[in-house]
C-alpha positions as CSV (number, residue, x, y, z in Angstrom):
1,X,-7.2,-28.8,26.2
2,X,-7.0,-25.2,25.6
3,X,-9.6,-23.2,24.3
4,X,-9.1,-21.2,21.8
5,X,-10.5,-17.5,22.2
6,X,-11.2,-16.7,18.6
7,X,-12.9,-13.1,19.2
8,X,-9.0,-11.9,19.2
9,X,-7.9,-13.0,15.7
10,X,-11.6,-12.3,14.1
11,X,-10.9,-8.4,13.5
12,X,-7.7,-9.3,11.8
13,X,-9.2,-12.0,9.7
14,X,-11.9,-9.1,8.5
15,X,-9.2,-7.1,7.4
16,X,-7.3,-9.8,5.2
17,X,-10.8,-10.8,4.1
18,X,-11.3,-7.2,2.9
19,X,-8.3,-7.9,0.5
20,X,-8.9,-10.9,-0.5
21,X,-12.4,-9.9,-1.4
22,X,-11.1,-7.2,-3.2
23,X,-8.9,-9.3,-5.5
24,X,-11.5,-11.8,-6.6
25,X,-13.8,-8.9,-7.6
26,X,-11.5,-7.5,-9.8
27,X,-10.7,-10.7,-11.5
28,X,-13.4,-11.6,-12.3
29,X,-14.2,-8.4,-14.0
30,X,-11.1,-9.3,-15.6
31,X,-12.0,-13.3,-16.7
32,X,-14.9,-11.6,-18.3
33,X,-12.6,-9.6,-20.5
34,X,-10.3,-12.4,-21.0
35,X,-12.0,-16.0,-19.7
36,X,-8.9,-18.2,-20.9
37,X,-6.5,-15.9,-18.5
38,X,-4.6,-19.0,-17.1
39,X,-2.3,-16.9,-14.9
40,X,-5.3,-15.3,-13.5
41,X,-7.6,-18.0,-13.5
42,X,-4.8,-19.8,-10.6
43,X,-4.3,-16.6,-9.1
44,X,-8.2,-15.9,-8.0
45,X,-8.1,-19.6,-7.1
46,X,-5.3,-19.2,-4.3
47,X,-7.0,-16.1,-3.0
48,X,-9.6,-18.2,-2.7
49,X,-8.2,-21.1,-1.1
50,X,-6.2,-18.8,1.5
51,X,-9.5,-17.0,2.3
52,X,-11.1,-20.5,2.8
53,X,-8.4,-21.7,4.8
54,X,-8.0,-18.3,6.7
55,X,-11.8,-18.6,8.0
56,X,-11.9,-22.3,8.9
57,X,-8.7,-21.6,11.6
58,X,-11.0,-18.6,12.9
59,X,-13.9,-20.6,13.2
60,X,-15.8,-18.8,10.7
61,X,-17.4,-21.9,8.7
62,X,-19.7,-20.6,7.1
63,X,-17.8,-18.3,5.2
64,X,-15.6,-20.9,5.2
65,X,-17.5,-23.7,3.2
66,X,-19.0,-20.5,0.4
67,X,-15.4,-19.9,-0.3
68,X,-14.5,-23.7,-0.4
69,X,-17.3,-23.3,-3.3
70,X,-16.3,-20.5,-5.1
71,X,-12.9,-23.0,-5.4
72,X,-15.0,-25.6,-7.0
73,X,-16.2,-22.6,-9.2
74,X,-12.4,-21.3,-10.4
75,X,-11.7,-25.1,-10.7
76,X,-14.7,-25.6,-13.3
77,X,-13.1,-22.3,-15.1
78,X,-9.4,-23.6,-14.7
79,X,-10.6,-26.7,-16.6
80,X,-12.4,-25.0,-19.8
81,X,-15.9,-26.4,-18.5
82,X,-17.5,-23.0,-17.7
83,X,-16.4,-19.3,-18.6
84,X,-16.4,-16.0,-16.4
85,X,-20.0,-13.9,-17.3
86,X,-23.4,-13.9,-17.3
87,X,-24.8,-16.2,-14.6
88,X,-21.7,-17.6,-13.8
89,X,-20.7,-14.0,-12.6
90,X,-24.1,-13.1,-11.2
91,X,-23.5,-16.2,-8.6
92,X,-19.9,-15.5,-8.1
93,X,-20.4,-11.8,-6.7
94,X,-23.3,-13.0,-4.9
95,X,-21.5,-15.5,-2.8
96,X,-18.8,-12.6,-2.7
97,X,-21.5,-10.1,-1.0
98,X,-22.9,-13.8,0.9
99,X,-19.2,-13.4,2.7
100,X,-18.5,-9.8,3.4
101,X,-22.2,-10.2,5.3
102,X,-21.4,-13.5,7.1
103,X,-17.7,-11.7,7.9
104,X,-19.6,-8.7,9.6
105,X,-21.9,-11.1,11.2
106,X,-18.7,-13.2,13.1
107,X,-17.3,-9.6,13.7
108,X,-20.2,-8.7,15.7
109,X,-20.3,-12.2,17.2
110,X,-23.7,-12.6,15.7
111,X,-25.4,-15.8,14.0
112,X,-25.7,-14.6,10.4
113,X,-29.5,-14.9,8.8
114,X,-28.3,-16.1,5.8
115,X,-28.8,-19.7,4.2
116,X,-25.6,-20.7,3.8
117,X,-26.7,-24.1,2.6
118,X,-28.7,-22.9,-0.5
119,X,-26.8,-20.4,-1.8
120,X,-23.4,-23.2,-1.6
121,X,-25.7,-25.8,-3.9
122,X,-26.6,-23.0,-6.2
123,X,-22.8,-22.9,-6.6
124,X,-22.1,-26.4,-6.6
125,X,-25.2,-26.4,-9.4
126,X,-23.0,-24.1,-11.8
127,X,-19.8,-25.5,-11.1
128,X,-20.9,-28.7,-11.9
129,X,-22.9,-27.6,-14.9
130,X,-20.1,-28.3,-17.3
131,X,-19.6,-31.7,-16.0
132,X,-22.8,-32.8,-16.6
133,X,-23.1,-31.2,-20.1
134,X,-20.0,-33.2,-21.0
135,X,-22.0,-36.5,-20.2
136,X,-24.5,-35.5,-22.7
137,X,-22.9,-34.5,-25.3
138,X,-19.0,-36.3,-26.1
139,X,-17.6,-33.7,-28.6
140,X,-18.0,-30.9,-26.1
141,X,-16.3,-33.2,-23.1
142,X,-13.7,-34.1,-25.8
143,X,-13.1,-30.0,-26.3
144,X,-12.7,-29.3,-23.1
145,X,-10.3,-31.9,-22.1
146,X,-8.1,-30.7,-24.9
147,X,-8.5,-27.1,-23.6
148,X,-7.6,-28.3,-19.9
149,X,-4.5,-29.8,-21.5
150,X,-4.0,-26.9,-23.2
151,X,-3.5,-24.6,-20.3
152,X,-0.5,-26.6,-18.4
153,X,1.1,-26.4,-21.5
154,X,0.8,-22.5,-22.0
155,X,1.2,-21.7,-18.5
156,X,5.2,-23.8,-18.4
157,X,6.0,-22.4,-21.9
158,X,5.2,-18.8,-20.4
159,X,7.1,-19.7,-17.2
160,X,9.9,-21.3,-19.6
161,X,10.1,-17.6,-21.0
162,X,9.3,-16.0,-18.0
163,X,12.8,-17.6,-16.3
164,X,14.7,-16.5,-19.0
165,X,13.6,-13.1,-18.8
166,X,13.9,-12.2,-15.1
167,X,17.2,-14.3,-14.7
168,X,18.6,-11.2,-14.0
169,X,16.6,-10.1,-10.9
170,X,18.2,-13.2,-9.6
171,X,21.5,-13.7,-10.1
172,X,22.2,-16.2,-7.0
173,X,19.9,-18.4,-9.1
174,X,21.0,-18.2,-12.8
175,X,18.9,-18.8,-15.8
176,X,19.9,-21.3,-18.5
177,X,21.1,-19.1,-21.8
178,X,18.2,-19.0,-24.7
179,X,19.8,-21.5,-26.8
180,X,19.8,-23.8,-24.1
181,X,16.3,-23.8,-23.2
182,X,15.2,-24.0,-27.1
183,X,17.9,-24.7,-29.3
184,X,18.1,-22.6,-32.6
185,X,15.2,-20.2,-31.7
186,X,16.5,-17.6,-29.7
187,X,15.4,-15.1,-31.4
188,X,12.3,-16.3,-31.8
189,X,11.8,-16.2,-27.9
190,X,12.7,-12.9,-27.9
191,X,10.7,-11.5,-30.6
192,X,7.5,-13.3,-29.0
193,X,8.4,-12.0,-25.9
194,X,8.4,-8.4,-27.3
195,X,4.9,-8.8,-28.2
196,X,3.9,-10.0,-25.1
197,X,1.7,-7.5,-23.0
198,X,2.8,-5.9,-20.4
199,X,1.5,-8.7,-17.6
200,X,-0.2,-7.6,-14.0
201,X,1.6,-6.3,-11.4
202,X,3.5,-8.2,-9.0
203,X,2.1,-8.7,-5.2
204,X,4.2,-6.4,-3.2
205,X,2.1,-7.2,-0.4
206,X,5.0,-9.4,1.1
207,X,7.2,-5.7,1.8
208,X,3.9,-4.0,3.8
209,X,2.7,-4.2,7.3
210,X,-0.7,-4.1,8.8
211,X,-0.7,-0.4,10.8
212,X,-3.7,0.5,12.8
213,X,-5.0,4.2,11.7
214,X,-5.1,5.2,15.2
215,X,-1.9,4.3,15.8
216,X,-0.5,6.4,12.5
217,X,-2.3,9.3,14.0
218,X,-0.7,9.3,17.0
219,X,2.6,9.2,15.0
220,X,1.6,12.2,13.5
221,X,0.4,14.1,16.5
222,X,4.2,13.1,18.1
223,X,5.8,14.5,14.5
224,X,3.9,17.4,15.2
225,X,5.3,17.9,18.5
226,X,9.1,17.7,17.2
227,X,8.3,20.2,14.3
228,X,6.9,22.6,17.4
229,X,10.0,21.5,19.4
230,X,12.0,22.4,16.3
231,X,10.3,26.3,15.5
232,X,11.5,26.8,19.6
233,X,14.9,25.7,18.9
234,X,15.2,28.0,16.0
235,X,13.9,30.6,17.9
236,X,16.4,30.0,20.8
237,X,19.2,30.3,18.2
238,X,18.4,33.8,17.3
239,X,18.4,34.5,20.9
240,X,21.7,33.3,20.9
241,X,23.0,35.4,18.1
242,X,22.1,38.4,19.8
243,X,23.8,37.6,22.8
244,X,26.9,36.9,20.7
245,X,26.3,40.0,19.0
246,X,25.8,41.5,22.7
247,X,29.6,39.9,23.7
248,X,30.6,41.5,20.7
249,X,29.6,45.3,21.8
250,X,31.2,44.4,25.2
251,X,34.7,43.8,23.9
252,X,34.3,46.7,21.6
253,X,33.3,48.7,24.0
254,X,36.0,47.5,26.4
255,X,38.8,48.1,24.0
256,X,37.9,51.3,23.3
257,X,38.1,52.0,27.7
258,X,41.2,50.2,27.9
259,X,43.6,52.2,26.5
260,X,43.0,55.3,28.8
261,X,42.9,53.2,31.7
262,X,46.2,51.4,31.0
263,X,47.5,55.1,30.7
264,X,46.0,55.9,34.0
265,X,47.9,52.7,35.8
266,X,51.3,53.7,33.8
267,X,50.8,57.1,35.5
268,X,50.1,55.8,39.1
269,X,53.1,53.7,39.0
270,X,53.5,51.0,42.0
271,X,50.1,52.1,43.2
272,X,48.7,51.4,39.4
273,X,49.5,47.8,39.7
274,X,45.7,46.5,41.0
275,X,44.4,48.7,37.8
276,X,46.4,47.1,35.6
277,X,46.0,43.6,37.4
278,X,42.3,44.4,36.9
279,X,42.7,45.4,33.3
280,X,44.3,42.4,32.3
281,X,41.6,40.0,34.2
282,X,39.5,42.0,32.0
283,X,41.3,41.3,28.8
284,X,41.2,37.6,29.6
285,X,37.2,37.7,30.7
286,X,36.2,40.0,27.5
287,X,38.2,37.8,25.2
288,X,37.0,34.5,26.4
289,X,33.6,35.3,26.3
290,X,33.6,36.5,23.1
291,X,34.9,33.2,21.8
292,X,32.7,30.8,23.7
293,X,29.6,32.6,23.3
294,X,30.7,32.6,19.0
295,X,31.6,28.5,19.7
296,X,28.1,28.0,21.3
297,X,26.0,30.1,18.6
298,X,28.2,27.7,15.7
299,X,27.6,24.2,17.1
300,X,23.6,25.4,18.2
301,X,23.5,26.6,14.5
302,X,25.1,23.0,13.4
303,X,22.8,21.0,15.6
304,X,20.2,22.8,14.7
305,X,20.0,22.7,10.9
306,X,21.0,19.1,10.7
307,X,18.0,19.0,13.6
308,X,15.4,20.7,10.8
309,X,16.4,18.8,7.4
310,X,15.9,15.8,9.3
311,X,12.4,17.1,10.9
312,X,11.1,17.7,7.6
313,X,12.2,14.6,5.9
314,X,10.2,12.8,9.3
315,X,7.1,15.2,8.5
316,X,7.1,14.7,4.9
317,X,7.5,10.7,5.4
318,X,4.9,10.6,8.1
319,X,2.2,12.5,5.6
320,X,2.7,10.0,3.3
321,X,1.6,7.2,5.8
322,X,-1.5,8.8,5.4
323,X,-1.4,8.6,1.5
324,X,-3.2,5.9,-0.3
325,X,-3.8,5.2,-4.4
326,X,-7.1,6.6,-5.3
327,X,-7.7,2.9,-6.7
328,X,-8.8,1.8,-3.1
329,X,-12.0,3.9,-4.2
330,X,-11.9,3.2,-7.6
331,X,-11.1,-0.4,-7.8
332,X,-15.0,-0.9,-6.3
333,X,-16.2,1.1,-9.5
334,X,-15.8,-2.3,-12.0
335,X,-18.4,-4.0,-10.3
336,X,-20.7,-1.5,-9.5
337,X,-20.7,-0.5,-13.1
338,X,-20.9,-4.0,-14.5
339,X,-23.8,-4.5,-12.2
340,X,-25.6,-1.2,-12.8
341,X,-25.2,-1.8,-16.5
342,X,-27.0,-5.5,-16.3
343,X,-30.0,-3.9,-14.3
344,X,-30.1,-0.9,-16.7
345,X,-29.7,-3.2,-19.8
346,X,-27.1,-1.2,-21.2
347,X,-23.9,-1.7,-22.9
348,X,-20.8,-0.2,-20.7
349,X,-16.9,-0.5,-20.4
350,X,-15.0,1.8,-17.4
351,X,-11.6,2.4,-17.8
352,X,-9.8,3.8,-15.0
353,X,-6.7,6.2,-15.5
354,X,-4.4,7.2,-12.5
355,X,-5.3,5.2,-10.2
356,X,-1.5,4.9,-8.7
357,X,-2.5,8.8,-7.9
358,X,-2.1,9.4,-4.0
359,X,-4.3,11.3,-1.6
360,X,-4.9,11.5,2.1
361,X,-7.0,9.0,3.3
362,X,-9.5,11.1,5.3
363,X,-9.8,13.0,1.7
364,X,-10.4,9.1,-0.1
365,X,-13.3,8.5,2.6
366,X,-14.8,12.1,2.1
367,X,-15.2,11.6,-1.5
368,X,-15.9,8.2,-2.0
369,X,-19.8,8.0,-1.6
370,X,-19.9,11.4,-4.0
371,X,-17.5,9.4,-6.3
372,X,-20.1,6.6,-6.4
373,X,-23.2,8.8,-6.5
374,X,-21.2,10.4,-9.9
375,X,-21.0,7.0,-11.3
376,X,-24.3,5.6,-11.0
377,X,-25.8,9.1,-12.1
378,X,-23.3,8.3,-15.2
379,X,-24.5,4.8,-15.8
380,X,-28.4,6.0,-15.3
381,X,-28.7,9.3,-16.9
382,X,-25.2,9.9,-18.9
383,X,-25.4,6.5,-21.3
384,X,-28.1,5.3,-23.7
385,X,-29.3,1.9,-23.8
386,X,-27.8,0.2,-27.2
């Protein structure tokens, strides 16, 4: 049998954790907002389900079996029996925070001191909460069983509209016409699809590749090289035009001195005939050189400004490999806020603008902890208690 050495997949699983994280923090800020969010609702429960599944090949079971919880958790909110907020919430980031510490814990090779085993029947408690409210009281399990039927049914009309609407992203895979998919209410569709709004953004994480920062600095450093390499070149080409300028002064000079000496070899007659043997050697020489110093200096000149257009489109493209939306600091700010707010008792709603705005990482880490310093001074000092 071979043993598996999991210490080299660990530091990648910590990075995809990070993400996955990430997401499930932000929704369920957002289920708070908006607790019958189908789309999202299933969405949060894959993340979770891949970050369960993503653990348990690692060897990481601990985080493992609180993410295999927090499923039950999204499964209890899928079905109507328990809603995003309040306590629900409180236990959802905890086991959240319960997994980035048991993460750093495997990274280390460390046994985490954590119990794992309370915190995931504290969960199951919640999640299960519903369930046993429905036993006591019939009404409410009738209400939520019609709300769980309820959200299959939103979820394939959206997608009904949803084909019908981005039929022409794929063409290789055509969409049925309006009238086909609802007879008689074409317009209808499209009206209701108007005043739709404008749904999340689509994962683009499937066109991106995981690049070590170490390595993107190194690409830099060798960019930097080629624009040095580049600056020399242009400052051999002006050494070139002054030695075509140089070849140039030759033949002018020379043709002024022919002339006499071409009278001089017409007067020596047969003894003139080395002078003007030498004269037209001279002719030839002068001539030449001025033609294939002008050649060189042209294609250098070529070379080298196709050479610098395409160095500055590789420096320009390898900055931006440094760039990143200033929402990988800000997207951290919902939480924080929504928990400062519950300690403080106070009634608060962030809204972030720009955060598709791009800076250079090494700026995002120098501001980030001033950035959350700003905040919580907001939250504390800025905002009244309702």
């Amino acid at each position: 049998m071979v043993n598996f050495d999991r210490t080299a997949f660990i530091a990648k699983f910590r990075e995809e954790a990070d993400e996955h994280l990430a997401r499930l923090n932000e929704g369920i800020i957002e289920l708070e907002g908006d607790p019958n969010d189908a789309d999202l609702l299933d969405e949060l429960f894959r993340v979770a389900h891949t970050l369960k599944g993503a653990s348990k090949m690692v060897g990481v079971l601990d985080v493992s079996e609180v993410a295999h919880k927090l499923e039950d958790l999204l499964a209890a909110m899928r079905g109507g029996r328990i809603e995003a907020g309040g306590d629900v919430s409180d236990i959802f980031f905890e086991a959240l925070d319960a997994i980035v510490f048991l993460a750093d814990a495997a990274v280390r090779d460390e046994k985490a001191d954590y119990d794992v085993e309370q915190l995931c029947s504290r969960l199951e408690a919640v999640a299960t909460r519903g369930r046993t409210e429905e036993t006591r009281d019939p009404a409410a399990a009738e209400t939520n069983s019609k709300a769980e039927k309820a959200r299959p049914a939103a979820r394939k009309k959206k997608a009904k509209r949803g084909r019908v609407a981005e039929a022409p992203v794929e063409p290789e895979r055509p969409a049925k016409e309006p009238d086909q998919e609802d007879p008689g209410n074409g317009q209808g569709d499209e009206s209701e699809e108007k005043s739709k709004p404008p749904g999340r953004k689509k994962d683009v994480s499937a066109g991106t590749i995981r690049v070590k920062t170490a390595q993107v600095d190194k690409l830099l450093n060798l960019v930097g090289e080629i624009v040095i390499s580049q600056i020399k070149s242009e400052e051999h080409l002006d050494g070139l035009k002054h030695l075509l300028s140089f070849a140039s002064h030759v033949t002018e000079e020379w043709s002024e001195l022919r002339p006499g000496l071409a009278e001089i070899a017409a007067a020596a007659g047969p003894q003139g005939d080395e002078l003007r043997s030498r004269i037209a050697a001279l002719d030839e020489v002068t001539g030449e050189m001025r033609l294939k110093t002008k050649d060189v200096v042209s294609m250098y000149l070529e070379d080298t400004t196709r050479g610098g257009t395409v160095v500055r489109e590789l420096q320009e493209e390898g900055m931006q490999l440094r760039m990143l939306p200033v929402g990988t600091v800000f997207n951290a700010f919902p939480r924080a806020v929504r928990d400062m707010a519950r300690d403080f008792n106070k009634d608060i709603k962030l809204e972030i603008i720009g955060a598709d705005t791009e800076l250079d990482k090494k700026v995002l880490e120098e501001i980030s902890d001033p950035l959350v310093h700003i905040v919580r001074n907001s939250v504390d000092h800025g905002i009244e208690s309702p």
